[in-house]
C-alpha positions, 0 to 999 in steps of 0.5 A, a space after each residue: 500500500 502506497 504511503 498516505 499523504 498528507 494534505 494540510 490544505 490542497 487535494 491532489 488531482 484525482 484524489 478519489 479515484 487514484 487508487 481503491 480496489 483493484 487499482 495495482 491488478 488494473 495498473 499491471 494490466 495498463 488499465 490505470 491510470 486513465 490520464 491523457 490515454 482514457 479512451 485508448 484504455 476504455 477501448 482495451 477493457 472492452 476489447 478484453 470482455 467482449 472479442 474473446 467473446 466473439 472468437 470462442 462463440 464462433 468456434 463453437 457454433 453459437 455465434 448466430 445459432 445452434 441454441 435458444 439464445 446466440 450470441 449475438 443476440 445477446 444484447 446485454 452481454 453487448 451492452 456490458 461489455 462495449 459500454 457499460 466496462 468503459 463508461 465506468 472506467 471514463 468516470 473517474 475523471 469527471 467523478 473524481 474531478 468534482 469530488 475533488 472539487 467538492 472536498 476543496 470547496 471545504 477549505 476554499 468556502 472557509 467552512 473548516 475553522 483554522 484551527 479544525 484544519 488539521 483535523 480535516 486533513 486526518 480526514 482526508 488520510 483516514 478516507 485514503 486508507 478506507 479507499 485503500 483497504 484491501 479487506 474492501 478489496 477483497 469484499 469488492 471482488 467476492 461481491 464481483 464474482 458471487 453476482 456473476 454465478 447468480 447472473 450466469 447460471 440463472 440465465 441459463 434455460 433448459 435450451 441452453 444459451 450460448 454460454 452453456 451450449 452443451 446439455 447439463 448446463 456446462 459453460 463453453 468456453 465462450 461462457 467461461 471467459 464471460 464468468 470468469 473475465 467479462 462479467 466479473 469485470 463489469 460488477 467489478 468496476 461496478 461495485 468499486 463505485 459503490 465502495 468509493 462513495 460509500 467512503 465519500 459518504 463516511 468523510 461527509 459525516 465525519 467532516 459534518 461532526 466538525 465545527 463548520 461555518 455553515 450559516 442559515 442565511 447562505 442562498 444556496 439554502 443548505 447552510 454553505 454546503 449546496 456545492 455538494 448537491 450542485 454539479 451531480 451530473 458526473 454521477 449520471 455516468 454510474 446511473 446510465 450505465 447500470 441502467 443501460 446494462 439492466 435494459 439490455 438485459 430486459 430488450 434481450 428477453 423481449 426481443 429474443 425470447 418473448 418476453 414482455 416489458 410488463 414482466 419487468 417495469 417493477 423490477 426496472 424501477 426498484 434497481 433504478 430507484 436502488 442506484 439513484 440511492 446509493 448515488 445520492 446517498 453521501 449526500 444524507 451524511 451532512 443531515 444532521 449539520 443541517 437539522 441543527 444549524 435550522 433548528 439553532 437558526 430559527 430560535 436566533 433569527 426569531 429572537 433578531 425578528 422580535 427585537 427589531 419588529 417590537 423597536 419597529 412598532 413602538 418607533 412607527 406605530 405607537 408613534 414614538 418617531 422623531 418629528 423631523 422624521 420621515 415615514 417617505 423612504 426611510 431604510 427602516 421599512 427595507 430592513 424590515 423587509 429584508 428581515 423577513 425574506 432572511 427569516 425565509 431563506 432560514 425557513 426554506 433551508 435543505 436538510 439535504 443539499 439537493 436540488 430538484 435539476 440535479 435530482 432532475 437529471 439524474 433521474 433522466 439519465 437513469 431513465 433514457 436507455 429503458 425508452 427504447 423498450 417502451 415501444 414493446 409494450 401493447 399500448 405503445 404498437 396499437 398506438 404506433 399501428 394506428 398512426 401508420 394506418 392513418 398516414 399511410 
């Protein structure tokens, strides 16, 4: 393991993602780090899953034909491994460029008092050893291969597919190479996102514990700390991919094996919902910051408002203002106004650092590769047939 560094008041680039499970096998095998060749290794991971693939399917004779399910007609196994494996890779730089960001931002807002500082960059080495961990590792890549077993051999039917062509459900050596490499490589690269932000999401709530200058008033309406749900769009890569490889998975089913979408609506919106989740989830560590900074606020901003309405009262309605005075374009009148929009702002204040466009787009992402399969339903073709027969 790498020593860790210590970071008194910078991140290094790519501080997130430039280790965590796997990193060394992924380096030997020239698939990290990305730097300025990420396409070039993208393409090589997904040369890796899908073209032995390709080659020992043909050899056997399941290419196009010989069992219930050919190859390449196996549009899940398509989408996994030429864009789900390397859209996962390609990640890491928007994802870890706006975590870094995002863990500067701390330091650059000045919510980490000076003297809590240190403690922020203990921080900071506590979340790389925990990105590090090899237990992690091994629970990332245990996770990896158990879900292949459940996914490869449940996927098998008594026709056999063109993972298991032969009777008795034994894999060809085109299914060894997808249960052994392609797919493990996949939940692989999957769940190893799931670990980082799970450790994203343990230093919120630490750095949350801290002292930190949050104020009620921010217009960001989470307290100073809005950056963290500003800018979610990079997680979209994750939730567009997950989705996409569940949607290939379900197209296959309908396309080639009669299946129908309503089967698996519920199903596809559980996993959808799953994902979004884990994705936002981080985000729920800082709730606590919030519920007390809201709670604190109102108590003080109603004290101010009490204070200053009794002063206004007595001054201009109970008639004790100056004579020279007058009411015309005096800046108490706008004090008070803008007292009661700062005691709203308090009121409005998130508990969660979420907006509805980030919310918003996350959830499009996750949507847009399950449209295509919209078309399969019943309604969508009598609606389609019907519009065919009125324009043609």
């Amino acid at each position: 393991m790498r020593e860790a560094r210590q970071v008194p008041g910078e991140v290094s680039a790519l501080f997130w993602v430039d280790g965590g499970p796997g990193h060394r096998v992924l380096r030997r095998l020239g698939l990290a780090p990305l730097d300025d060749h990420a396409f070039a290794v993208a393409a090589g991971a997904a040369a890796i899953a899908w073209l032995p693939l390709l080659v020992l399917a043909s050899t056997e004779g399941v290419l196009t034909g010989g069992v219930r399910l050919p190859f390449l007609h196996d549009l899940g196994a398509h989408v996994r491994c030429l864009f789900a494996v390397p859209v996962l890779l390609l990640a890491e730089l928007p994802i870890g460029a706006w975590l870094d960001r995002c863990t500067a931002q701390f330091l650059a807002a000045d919510l980490v008092r000076s003297e809590d500082r240190p403690v922020f960059a203990g921080l900071l080495v506590a979340a790389q050893r925990s990105r590090d961990s090899r237990a992690a590792a091994t629970v990332v890549l245990a996770a990896a291969y158990l879900t292949t077993v459940a996914v490869v051999f449940l996927g098998v039917g008594p026709e056999g597919t063109w993972k298991a062509p032969s009777p008795g459900h034994a894999l060809g050596r085109a299914g060894q190479w997808y249960a052994l490499v392609s797919l493990p490589l996949f939940h692989f690269l999957l769940y190893r996102w799931i670990h980082r932000l799970f450790v994203w999401g343990g230093f919120l709530r630490r750095v949350a514990r801290l002292d930190l200058r949050l104020t009620a008033t921010h217009p960001d309406r989470a307290g100073g700390l809005g950056f963290l749900g500003d800018g979610l769009l990079p997680l979209g890569f994750l939730v567009f991919a997950a989705s996409a490889a569940v949607s290939g998975t379900i197209a296959t089913r309908i396309l080639f094996e009669g299946a129908t979408l309503e089967l698996y609506h519920s199903s596809y919106l559980a996993l959808l919902v799953l994902t979004l989740l884990i994705v936002i989830g981080p985000l729920f560590a800082v709730a606590p910051a919030l519920v007390r900074l809201k709670s604190r606020s109102l108590f003080e901003h109603g004290a101010l408002g009490c204070r200053y309405t009794q002063r206004f009262e007595e001054k201009w309605v109970a008639g004790e203002r100056p004579s020279d005075e007058s009411l015309l374009g005096t800046a108490d009148v706008q004090s008070l106004a803008d007292l009661a929009a700062s005691h709203q702002v308090v009121g409005a204040l998130r508990l969660v650092p979420l907006g509805r466009r980030g919310a918003l787009g996350l959830v499009i992402l996750g949507v847009l590769p399950a449209l295509p399969l919209v078309a399969t339903t019943k309604a969508v073709r009598g609606f389609l047939q019907q519009a065919l027969m009125v324009f043609l």
